[in-house]
NUMIVO-464065 format. One record per residue: residue in one letter; x, y, z of N, C-alpha, C in turn. Coordinates in steps of 0.2 Angstrom, whole numbers, plus 2048, in hexadecimal, padded with zeros to 3 digits. Layout:
<recs>
AXYZXYZXYZ...
</recs>
This chain:
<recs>
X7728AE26A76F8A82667698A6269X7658A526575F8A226675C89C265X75C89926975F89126A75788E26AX75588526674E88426774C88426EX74488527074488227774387C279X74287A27574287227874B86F27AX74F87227775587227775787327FX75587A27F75687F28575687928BX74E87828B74A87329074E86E294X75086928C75486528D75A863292X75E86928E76486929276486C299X75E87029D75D8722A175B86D2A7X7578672A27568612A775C85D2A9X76185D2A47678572A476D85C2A8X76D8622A67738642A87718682AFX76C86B2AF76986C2B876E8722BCX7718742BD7768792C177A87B2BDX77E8752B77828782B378087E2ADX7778792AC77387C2A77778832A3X7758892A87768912A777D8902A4X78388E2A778988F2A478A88E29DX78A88729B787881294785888290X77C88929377988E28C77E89428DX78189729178389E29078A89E28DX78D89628D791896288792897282X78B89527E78889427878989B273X78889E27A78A8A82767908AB275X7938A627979A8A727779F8A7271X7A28AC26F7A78A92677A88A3268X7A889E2637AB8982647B3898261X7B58952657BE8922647C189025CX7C68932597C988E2557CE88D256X7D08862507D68842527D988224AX7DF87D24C7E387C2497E787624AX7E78732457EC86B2487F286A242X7F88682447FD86A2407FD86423CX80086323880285E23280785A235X80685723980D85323B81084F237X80E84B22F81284A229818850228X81585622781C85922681D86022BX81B86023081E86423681B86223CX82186424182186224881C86824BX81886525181386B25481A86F259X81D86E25782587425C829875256X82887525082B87924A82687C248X81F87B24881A87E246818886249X81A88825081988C252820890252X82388E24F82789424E827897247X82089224381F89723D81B89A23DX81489824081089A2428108A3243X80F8A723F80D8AF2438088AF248X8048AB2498008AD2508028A9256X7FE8AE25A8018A92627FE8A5262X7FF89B2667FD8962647F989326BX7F489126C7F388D2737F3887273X7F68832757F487C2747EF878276X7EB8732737E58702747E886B278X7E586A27E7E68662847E685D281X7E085B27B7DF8572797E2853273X7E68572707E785626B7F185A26BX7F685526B7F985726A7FD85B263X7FA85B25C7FC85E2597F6864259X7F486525D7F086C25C7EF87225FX7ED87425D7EB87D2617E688125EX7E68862647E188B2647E5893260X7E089525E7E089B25B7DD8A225CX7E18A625E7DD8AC25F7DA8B025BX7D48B325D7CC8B425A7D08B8252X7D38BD2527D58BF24D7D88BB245X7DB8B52487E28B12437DA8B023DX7DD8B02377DA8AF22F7E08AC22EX7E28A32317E589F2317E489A228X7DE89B2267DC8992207E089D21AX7E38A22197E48A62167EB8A6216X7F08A121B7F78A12187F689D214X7FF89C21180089920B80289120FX80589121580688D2187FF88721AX7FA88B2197F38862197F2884211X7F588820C7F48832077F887D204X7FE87E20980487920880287520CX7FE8742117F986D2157FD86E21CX80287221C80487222380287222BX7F88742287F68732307ED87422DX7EB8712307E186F22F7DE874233X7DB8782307D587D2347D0878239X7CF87623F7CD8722407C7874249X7C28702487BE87424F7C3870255X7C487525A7C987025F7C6869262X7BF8692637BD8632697BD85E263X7BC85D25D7BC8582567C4855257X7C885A2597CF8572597D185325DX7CA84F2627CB84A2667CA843262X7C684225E7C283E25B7C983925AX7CC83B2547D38392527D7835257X7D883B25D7DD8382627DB833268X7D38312657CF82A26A7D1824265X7D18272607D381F2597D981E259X7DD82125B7E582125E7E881A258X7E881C2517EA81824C7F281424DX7F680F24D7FC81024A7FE810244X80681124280581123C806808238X8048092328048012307FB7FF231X7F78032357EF8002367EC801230X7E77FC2317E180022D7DC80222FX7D980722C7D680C2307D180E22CX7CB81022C7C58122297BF81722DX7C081E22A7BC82322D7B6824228X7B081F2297AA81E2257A7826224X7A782B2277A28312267A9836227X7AE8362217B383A2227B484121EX7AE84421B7AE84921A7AE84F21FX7AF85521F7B585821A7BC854218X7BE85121F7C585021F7C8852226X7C785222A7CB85822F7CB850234X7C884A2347CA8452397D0842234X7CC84022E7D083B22A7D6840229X7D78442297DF8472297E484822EX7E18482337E384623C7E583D23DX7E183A23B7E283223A7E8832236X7E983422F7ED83322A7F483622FX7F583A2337FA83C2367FD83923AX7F883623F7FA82F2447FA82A242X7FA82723B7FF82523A803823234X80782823480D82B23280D82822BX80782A22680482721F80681F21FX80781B22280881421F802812223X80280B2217FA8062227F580721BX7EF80921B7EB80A21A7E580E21CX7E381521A7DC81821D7DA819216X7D38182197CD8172147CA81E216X7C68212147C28272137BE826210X7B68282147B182520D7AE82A211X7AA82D20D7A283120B79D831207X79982E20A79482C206791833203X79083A20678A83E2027908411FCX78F8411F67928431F079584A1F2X78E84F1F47928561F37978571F9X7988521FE79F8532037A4851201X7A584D1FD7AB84A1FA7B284D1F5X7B28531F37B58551F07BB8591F7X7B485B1FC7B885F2017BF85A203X7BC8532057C184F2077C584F205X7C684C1FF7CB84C1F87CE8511F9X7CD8581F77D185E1F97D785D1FFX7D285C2047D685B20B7DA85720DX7D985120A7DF84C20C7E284B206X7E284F1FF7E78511FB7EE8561FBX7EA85D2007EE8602047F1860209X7F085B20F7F48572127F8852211X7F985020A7FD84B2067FE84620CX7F684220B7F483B20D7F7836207X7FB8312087FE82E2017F9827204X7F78242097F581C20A7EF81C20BX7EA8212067E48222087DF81F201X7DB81E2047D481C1FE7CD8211FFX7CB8231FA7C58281FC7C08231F8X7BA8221FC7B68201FB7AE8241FBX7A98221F67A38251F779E81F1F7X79D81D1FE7988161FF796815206X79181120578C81020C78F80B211X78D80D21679280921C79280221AX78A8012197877F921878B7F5210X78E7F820C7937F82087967F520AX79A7FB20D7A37F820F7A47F6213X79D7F221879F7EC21D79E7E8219X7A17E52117A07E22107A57DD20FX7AE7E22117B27E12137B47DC217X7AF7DB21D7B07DA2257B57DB227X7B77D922D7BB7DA2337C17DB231X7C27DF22E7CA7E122B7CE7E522FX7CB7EB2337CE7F12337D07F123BX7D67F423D7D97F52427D57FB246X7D27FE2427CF8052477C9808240X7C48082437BC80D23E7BC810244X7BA81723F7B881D2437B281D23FX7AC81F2427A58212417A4828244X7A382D23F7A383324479B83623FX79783224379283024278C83823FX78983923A78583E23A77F83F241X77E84524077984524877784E246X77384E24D77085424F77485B24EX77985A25077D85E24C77E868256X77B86225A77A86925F78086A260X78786826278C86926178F87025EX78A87025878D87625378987A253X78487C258782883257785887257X78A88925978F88F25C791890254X79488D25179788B24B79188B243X78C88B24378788723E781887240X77E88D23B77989023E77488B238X77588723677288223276E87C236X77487A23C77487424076C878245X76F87E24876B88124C762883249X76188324275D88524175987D23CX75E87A23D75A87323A755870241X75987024875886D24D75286B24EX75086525074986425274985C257X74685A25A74685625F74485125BX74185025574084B24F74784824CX74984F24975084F24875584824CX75484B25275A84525775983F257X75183E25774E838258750832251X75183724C751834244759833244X75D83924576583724676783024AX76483025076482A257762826253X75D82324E75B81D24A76081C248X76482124276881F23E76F81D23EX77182024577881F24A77781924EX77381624B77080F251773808248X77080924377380423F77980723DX77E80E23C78180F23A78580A23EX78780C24278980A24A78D802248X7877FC2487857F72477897F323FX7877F823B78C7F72357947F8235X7947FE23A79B7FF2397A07F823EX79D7F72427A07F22457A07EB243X79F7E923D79F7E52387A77E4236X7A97EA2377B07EC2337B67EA237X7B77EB23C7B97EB2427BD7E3243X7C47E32457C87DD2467C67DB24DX7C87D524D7C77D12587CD7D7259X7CD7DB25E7D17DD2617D17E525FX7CE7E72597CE7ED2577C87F225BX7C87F82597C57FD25B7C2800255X7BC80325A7B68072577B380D25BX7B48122587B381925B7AD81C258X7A881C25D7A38202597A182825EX7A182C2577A183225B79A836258X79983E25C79684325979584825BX79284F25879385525B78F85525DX78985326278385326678485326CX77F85526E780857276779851278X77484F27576F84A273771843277X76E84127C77083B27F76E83427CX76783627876483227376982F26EX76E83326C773833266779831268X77A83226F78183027378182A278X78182C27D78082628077E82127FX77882227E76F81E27D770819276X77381C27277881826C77D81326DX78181527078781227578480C277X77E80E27D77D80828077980127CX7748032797727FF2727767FB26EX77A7FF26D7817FA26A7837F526DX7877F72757887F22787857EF27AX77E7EC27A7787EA27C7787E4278X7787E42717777E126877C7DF268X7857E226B7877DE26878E7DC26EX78E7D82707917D82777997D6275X79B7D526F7A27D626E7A67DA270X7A47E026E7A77E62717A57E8278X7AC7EC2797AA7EF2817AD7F627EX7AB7FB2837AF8022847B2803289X7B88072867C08042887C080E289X7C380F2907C38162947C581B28FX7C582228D7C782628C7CA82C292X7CE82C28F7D38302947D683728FX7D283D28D7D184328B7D384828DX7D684B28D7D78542937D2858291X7CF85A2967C885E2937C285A294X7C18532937BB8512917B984F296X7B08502977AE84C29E7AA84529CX7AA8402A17A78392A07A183A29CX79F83429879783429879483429DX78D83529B7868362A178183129FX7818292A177E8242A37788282A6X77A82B2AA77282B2AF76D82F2ACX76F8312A776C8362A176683029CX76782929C76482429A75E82329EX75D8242A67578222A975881C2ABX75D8162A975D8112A976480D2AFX7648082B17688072B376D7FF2ACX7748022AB7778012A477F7FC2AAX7827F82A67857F62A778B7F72A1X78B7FC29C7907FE29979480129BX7938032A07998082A279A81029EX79581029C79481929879981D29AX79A81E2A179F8232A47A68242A0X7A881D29E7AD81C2997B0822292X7A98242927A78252897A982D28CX7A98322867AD8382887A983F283X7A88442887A38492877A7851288X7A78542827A985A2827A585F282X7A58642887A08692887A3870285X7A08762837A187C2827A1880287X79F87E28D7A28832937A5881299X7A887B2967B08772997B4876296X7B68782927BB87628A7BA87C286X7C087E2837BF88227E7BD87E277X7B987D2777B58782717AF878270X7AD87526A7A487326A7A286D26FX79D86A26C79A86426D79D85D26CX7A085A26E7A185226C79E84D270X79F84926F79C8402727A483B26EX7A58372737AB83426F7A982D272X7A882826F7AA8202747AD81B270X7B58192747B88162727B680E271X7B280926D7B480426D7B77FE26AX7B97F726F7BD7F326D7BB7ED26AX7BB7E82677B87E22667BD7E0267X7B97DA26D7C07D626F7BD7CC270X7B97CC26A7B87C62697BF7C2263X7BF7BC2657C57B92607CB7BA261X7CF7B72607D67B825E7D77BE25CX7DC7C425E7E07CB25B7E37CA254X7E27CB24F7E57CB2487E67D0243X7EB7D32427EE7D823C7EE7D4235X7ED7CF2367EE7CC22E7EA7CE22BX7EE7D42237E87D52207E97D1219X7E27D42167E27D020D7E87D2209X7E97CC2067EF7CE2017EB7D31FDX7F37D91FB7F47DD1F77EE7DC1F0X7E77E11EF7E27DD1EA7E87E21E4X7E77DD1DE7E87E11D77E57E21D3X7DF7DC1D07DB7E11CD7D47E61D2X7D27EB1CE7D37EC1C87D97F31C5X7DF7F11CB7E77F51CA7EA7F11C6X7EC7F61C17F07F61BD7F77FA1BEX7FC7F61BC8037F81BC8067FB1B5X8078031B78098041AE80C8031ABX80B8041A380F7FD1A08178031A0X81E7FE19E8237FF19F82480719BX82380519682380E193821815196X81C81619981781919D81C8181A4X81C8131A78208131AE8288181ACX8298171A683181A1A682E8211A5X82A8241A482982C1A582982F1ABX8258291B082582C1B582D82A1B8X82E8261B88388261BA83D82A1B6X83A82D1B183F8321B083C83A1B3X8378391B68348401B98388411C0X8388391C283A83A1C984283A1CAX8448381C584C8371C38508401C2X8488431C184B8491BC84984F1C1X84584D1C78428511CC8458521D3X84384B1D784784A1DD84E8491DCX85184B1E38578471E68578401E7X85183B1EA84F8371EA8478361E8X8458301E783F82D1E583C82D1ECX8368311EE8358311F382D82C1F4X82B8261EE8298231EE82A81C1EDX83381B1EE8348151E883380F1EAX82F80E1F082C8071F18238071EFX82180C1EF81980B1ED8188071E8X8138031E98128001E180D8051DEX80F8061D680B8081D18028071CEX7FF8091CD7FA8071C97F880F1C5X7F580B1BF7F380F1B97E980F1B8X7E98141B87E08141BB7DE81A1B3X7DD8181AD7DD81E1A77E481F1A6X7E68281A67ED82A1A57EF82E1ADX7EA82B1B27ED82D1B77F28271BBX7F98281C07FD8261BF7FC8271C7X7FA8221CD7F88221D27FE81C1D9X80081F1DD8068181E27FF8181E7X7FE8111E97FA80E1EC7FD80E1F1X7F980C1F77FA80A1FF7FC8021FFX8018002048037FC2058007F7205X7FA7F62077F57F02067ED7F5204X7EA7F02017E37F21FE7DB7EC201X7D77EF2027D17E92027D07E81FCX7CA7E31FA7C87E31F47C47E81F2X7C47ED1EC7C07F21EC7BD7F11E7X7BA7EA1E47B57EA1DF7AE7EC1E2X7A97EF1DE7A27EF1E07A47F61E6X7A87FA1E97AA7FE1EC7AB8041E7X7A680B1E97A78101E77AD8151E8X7B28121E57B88171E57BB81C1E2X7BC8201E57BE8281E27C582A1E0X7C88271E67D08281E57D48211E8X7D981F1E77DD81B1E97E481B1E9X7E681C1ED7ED81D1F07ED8261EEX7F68291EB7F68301E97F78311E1X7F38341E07F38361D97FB83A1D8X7FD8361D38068391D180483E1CDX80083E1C88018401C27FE83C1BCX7FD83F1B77F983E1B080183D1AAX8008361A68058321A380283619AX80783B19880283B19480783618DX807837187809833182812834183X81583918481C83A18381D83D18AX81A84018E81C84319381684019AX81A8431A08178431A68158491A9X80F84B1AB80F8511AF80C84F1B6X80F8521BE80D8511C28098541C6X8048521CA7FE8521CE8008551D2X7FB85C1D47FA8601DB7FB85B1E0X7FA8551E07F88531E880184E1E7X80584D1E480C84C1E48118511E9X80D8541E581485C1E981185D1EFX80A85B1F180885C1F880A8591FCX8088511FB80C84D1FE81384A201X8188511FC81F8521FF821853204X82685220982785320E82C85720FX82E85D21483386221483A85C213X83B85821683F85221684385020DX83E84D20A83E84C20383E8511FFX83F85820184085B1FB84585F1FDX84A85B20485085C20185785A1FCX85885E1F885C85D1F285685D1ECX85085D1ED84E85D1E784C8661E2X84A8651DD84B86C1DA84686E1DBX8468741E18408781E284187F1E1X83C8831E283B88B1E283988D1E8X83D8911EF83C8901F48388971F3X8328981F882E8A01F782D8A3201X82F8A720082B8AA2098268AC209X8238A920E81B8A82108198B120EX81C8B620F8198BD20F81B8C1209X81F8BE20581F8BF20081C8C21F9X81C8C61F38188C51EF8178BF1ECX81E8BC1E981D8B81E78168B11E9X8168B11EE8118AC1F180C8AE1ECX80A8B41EF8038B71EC8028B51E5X8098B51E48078B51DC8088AF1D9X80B8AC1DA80B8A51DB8028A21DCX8028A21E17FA8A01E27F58A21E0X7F58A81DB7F28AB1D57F38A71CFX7F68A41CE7F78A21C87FE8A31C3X7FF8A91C68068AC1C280C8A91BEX80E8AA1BC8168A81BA81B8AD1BDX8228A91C08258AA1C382D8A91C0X82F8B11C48388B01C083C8AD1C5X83F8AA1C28448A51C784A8A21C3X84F8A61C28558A11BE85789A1C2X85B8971BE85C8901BC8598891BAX85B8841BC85A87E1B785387F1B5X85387C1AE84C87D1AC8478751AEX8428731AE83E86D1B083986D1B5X8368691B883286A1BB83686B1C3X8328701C68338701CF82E8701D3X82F8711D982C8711DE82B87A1E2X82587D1E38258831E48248811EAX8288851F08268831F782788C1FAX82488920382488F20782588E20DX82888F21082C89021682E889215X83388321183487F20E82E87920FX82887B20E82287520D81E878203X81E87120381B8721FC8168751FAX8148791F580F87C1F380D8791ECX8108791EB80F8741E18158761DEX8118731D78178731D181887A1CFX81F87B1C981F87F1C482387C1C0X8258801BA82887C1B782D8821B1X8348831B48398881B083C8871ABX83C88B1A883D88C19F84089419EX84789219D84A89A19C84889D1A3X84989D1A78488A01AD8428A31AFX83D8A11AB8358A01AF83289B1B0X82E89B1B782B8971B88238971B6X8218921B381B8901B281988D1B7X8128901B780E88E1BD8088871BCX80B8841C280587F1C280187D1C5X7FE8821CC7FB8831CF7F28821D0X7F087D1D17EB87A1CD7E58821CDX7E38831C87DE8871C67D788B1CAX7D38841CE7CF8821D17D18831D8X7D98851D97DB8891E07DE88F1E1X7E08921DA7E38981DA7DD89F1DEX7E18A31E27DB8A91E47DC8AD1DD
</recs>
């Protein structure tokens, strides 16, 4: 790899003896990984489905490493959300925000999806997470992804931080995984690597400096604010860190304790700081099977502790009218063993047929994309249900209910996920096609075939 020289220089002056090991890891293959779906499988049921051997990521306990060979993309099991193609050292970010369930939680810069679906895991989809990205052509990725991990307590949002602090102090945990320079991913992204410029860092470090600042607007007394990134740039890590704390003396930074990561480097400022940067947490490439990260955990701990959140908003949610609700209760009457929703509230958004999150902020004047899970489309006589329904099932809830079970090495799969229609006697009505019992989508049997419903836009 041929790395800028000003780059080179840099890390040669900060890192000093370690310098040589740092750049000669750069050459190195980089590491992939994987993090299991803990909504619908255990990281100790997951490896006994897994065909490849698994290493565990020190940091992250639903995750692992993967041997250079695994085309982990390519099972059916990755299209049934049972586990995130994910870079390992990023699966720390998640487990600094350490969410419960019942928080609310908001990942401002959450495209593709690989934190916000880690988040939605810990905690165990109830509370409320927000997802927001601002640049348009990221936003579909998310969608997808926290579709296929059947996130049901989520909001996807497309808006500017300075927006949706408009909220205030609501949230029990914002994660800011802040854009930047992007040196973390040269091993990875030969795009990061060829943008790079010393301009570059200086313009990202301006903009992680009000990001920063706005995102901390959102933040409850007592909550927490994580800001992260994949740079090795001290201007964009620490030196940011320290500025915050500097403007805004609410928050303090609260220790990270990491396996693998080493402290921040304070002395790398030139200054003498009383933030305690050491706190803050650094993953290196040739101490870690990982890329680049920056992590620092902060707390605000001005005021009185409080979870109280805004009542439930209703407009502009609409509840469907009785007619329309009765299709979807005879779908559900007609499909499951039980109703594996039957506490959500309802709302009607067009003819889609969406269950909310247990509590909402106000989201008038808020660019919103999704809200809660999309069930399904209501149409005049009938209901037809939503890819992201059958996603969000759990091996749990669809016991007793009418599925089409397939082995993952099957034809069938294959063909199934092409589009096909499939033979399969009995009851005729809508099911659920699953594999290795985790959901895949719908079909729907007529005379002993099944119709396929496999959305179009995902078939190979």
């Amino acid at each position: 790899m041929t790395l800028p020289e000003h780059f080179t220089e840099r890390m040669h002056a900060l890192l000093r003896a370690e310098a040589e090991a740092f750049l000669t890891s750069l050459d190195q293959p980089a590491r992939a990984g994987l993090r299991v779906n803990t909504l619908k499988c255990s990281p100790e049921a997951f490896r006994q489905l897994a065909p490849w051997p698994l290493e565990p990521v020190p940091w992250c306990a639903s995750g692992f490493l993967l041997p250079e060979p695994a085309r982990p993309g390519l099972h059916p099991l990755h299209r049934a959300g049972v586990y995130y193609l994910q870079e390992p050292s990023a699966m720390a970010v998640a487990a600094a925000v350490a969410p419960e369930p019942g928080d609310w939680v908001i990942d401002l810069a959450a495209a593709p999806g690989g934190k916000a679906t880690h988040l939605a895991s810990l905690m165990e989809n109830r509370g409320l997470l927000v997802a927001n990205e601002v640049t348009r052509g990221r936003v579909r990725a998310l969608g997808e992804n926290l579709e296929r991990w059947g996130a049901r307590h989520t909001v996807i949002t497309q808006d500017s931080v300075a927006r949706l602090a408009k909220w205030g102090a609501v949230f029990d945990r914002v994660l800011l995984d802040a854009p930047c320079s992007g040196e973390g991913m040269f091993r990875k992204s030969a795009e990061a690597l060829s943008q790079w410029s010393n301009r570059l860092v200086e313009s990202c470090a301006a903009r992680q400096d009000g990001l920063l600042a706005e995102a901390a607007q959102l933040v409850r007394p007592g909550g927490v604010l994580v800001y992260s990134t994949c740079t090795f740039a001290p201007e964009e890590d620490e030196a940011v860190v320290a500025k915050f704390l500097q403007d805004t003396p609410e928050f303090r930074l609260e220790p990270l304790t990491l396996p693998g990561a080493q402290p921040g480097r304070p002395d790398w400022l030139g200054t003498t700081s009383e933030a305690k940067l050491e706190r803050t947490a650094r993953f290196w490439p040739h101490l870690s099977p990982g890329e680049g990260h920056f992590i620092a955990k902060l707390r605000r701990t001005d005021g009185p502790e409080t979870r109280v959140k805004p009542a439930h908003v209703k407009p502009p949610m609409f509840a469907p009218p009785p007619r329309q609700a009765k299709l979807w209760e005879t779908f559900v009457r007609e499909t499951f063993a039980e109703n594996p929703l039957i506490n959500a509230p309802l709302t009607l958004q067009g003819d889609h047929l969406y269950a909310l999150p247990e509590t909402l902020p106000d989201l008038t004047g808020i660019h919103t994309l999704r809200t809660g899970l999309w069930l399904g489309t209501l149409k005049k006589n009938r209901f037809k249900p939503s890819h992201s329904l059958a996603l969000a099932l759990t091996p749990g809830e669809l016991v007793g209910t009418r599925t089409l079970s397939l082995d993952p090495n099957s034809p069938e799969v294959t063909r199934y996920l092409g589009g096909d229609v499939l033979d399969a006697p009995g009851e005729n009505g809508w099911l659920v096609v699953t594999v290795s019992g985790f959901a895949l989508g719908w079909g729907r049997r007529s005379q002993g075939v099944v119709k396929n419903f496999y959305p179009k836009g995902l078939r190979r």
